[in-house]
C-alpha positions as a Markdown table, in Angstrom:
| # | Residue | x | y | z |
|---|---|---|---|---|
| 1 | Unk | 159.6 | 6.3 | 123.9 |
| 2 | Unk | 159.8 | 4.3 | 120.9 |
| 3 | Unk | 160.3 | 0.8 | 120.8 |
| 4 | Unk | 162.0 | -1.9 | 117.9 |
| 5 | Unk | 160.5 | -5.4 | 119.3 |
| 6 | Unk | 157.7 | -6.3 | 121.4 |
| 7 | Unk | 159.9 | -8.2 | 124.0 |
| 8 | Unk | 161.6 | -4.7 | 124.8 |
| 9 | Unk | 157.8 | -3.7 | 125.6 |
| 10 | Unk | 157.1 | -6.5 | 127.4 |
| 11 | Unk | 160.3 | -5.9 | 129.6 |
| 12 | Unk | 158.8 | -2.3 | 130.4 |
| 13 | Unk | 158.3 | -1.7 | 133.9 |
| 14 | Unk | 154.6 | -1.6 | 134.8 |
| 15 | Unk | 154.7 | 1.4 | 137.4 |
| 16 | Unk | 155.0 | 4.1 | 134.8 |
| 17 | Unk | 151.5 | 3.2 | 133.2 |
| 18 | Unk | 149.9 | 2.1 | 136.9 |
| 19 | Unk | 146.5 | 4.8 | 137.4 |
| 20 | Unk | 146.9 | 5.7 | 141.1 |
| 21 | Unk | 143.5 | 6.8 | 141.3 |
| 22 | Unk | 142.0 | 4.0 | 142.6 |
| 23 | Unk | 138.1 | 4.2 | 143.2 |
| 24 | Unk | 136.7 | 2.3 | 146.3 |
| 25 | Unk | 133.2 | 1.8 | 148.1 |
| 26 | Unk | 132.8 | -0.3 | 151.0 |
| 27 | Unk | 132.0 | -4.1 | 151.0 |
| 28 | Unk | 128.5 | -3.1 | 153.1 |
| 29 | Unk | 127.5 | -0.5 | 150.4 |
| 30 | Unk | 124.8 | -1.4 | 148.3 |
| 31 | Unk | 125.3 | -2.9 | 144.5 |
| 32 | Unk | 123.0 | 0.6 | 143.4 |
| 33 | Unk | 125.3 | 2.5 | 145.6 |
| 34 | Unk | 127.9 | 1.3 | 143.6 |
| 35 | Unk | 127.4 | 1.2 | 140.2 |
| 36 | Unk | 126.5 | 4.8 | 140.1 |
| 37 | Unk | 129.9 | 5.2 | 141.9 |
| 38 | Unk | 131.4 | 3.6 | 139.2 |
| 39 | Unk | 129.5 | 5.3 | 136.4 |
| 40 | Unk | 130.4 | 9.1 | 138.1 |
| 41 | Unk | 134.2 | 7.9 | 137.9 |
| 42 | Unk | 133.8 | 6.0 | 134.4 |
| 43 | Unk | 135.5 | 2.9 | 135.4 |
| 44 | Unk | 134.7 | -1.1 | 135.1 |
| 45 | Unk | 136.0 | -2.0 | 138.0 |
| 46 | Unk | 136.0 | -0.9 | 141.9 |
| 47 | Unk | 138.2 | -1.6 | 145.1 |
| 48 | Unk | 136.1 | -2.8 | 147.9 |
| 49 | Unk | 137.5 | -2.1 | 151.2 |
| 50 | Unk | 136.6 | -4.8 | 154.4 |
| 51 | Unk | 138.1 | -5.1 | 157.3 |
| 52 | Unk | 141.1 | -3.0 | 158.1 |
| 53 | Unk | 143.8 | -2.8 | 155.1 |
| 54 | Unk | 141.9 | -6.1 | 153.2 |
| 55 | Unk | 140.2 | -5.7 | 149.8 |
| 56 | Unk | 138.4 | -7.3 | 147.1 |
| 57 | Unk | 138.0 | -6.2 | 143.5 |
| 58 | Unk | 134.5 | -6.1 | 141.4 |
| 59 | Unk | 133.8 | -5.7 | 138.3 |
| 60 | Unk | 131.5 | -5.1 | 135.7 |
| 61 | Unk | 131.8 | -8.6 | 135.3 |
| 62 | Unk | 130.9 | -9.5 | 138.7 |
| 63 | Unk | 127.8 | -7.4 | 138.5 |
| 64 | Unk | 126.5 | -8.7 | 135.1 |
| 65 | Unk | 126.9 | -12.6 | 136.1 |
| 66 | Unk | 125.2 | -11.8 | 139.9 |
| 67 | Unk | 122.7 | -9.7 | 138.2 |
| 68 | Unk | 121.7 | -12.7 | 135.6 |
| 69 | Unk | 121.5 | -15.3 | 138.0 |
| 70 | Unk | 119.6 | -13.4 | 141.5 |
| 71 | Unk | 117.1 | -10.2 | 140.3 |
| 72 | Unk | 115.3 | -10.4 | 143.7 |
| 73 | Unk | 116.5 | -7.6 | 146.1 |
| 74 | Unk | 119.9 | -7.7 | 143.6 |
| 75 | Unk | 120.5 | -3.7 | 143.8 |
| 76 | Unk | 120.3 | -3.5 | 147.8 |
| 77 | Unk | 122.9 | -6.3 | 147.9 |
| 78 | Unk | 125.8 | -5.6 | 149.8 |
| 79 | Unk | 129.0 | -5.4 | 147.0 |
| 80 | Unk | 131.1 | -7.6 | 149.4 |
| 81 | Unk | 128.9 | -10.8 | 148.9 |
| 82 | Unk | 129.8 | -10.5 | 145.3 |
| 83 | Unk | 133.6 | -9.2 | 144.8 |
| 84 | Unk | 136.5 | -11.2 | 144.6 |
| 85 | Unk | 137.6 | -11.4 | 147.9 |
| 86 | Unk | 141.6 | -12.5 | 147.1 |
| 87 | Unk | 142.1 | -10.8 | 143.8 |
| 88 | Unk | 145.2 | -11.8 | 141.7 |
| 89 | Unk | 147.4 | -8.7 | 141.8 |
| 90 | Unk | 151.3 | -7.2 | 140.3 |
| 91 | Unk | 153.9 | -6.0 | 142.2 |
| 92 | Unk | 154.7 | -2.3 | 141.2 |
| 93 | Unk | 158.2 | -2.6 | 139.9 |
| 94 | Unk | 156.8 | -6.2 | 138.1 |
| 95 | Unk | 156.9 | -5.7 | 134.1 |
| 96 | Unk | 154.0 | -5.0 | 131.4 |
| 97 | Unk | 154.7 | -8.8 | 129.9 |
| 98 | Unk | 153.6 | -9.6 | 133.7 |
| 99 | Unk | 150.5 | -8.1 | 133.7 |
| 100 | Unk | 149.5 | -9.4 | 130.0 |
| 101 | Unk | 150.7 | -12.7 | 131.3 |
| 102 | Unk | 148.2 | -12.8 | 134.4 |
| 103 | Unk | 145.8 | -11.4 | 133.2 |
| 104 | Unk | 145.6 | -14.1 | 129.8 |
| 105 | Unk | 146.3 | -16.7 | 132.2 |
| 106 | Unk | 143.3 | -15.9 | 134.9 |
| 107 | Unk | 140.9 | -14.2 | 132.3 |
| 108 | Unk | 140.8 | -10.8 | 133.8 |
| 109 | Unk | 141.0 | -6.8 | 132.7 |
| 110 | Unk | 141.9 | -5.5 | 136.0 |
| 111 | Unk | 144.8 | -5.9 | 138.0 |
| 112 | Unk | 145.4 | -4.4 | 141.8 |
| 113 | Unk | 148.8 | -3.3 | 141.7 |
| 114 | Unk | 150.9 | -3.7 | 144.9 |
| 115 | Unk | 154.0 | -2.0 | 146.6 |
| 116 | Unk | 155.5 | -4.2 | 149.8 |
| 117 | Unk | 151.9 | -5.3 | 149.8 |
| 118 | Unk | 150.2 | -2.3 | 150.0 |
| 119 | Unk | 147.9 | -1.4 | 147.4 |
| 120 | Unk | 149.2 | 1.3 | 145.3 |
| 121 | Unk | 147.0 | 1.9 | 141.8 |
| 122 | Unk | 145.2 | -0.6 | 139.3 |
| 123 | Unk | 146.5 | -1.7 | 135.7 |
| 124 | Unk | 143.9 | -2.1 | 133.2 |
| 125 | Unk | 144.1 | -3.8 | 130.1 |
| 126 | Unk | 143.4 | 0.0 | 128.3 |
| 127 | Unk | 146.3 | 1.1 | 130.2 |
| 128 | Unk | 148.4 | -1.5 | 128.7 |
| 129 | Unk | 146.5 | -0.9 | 125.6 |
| 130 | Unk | 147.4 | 2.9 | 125.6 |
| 131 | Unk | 151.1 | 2.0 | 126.4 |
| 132 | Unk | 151.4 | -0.3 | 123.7 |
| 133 | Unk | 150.0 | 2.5 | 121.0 |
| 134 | Unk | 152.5 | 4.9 | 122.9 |
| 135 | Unk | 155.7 | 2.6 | 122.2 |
| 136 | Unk | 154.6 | 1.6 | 119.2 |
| 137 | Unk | 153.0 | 5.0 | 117.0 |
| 138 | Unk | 152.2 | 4.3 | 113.8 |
């Protein structure tokens, strides 16, 4: 689909670009555990489950910023000390301008996305990328 103005993109709904594939480990496994979890699945970010239906996100972020500030026993860390426990997340049927808009406004890539607040895929900023490049080919 081909698009005239960026405010039509903006308007786009969000679910058509949303990866369902969402990669998790739990908040007990180890930070070595899950950086080769996230290399195998070639992603920068990871859903880590806790408790029942509650998770966090981490990113490679997350890791680098732990990593630089705690090197003793920082691999056999448990993921769940370090992930963001209440992640800021977009409703499914919310639009792309949404997701540029929270993720500028909380300095993030990553975005859970949520249907009737259950968790549903994640919107990157590459997604969003590849959508813009798809409305608008050169």
């Amino acid at each position: 689909m081909v698009l005239k103005t960026l405010k039509d993109f903006y308007k786009l709904p969000l679910k058509k670009y949303v990866n369902n594939n969402i990669v998790t480990v739990n908040a007990e496994d180890s930070v070595q555990k899950t950086i080769e979890v996230m290399h195998k699945n070639n992603v920068g970010f990871i859903i880590v489950l806790y408790d029942k239906d509650r998770y966090g996100i981490l990113s490679e972020r997350d890791i680098i910023k732990e990593y630089a500030m705690e090197l003793y026993d920082f691999y056999e860390k448990p993921v769940g000390e370090i992930m963001t426990i209440t992640p800021v997340t977009v409703e499914h049927n919310d639009s792309i301008g949404k997701a540029f808009e929270l993720m500028d406004k909380n300095s993030i890539r990553h975005l859970p996305v949520i249907k009737k607040n259950e968790l549903v895929g994640i919107i990157s900023i590459r997604d969003l990328a590849h959508a813009l490049v798809e409305a608008f080919p050169h």
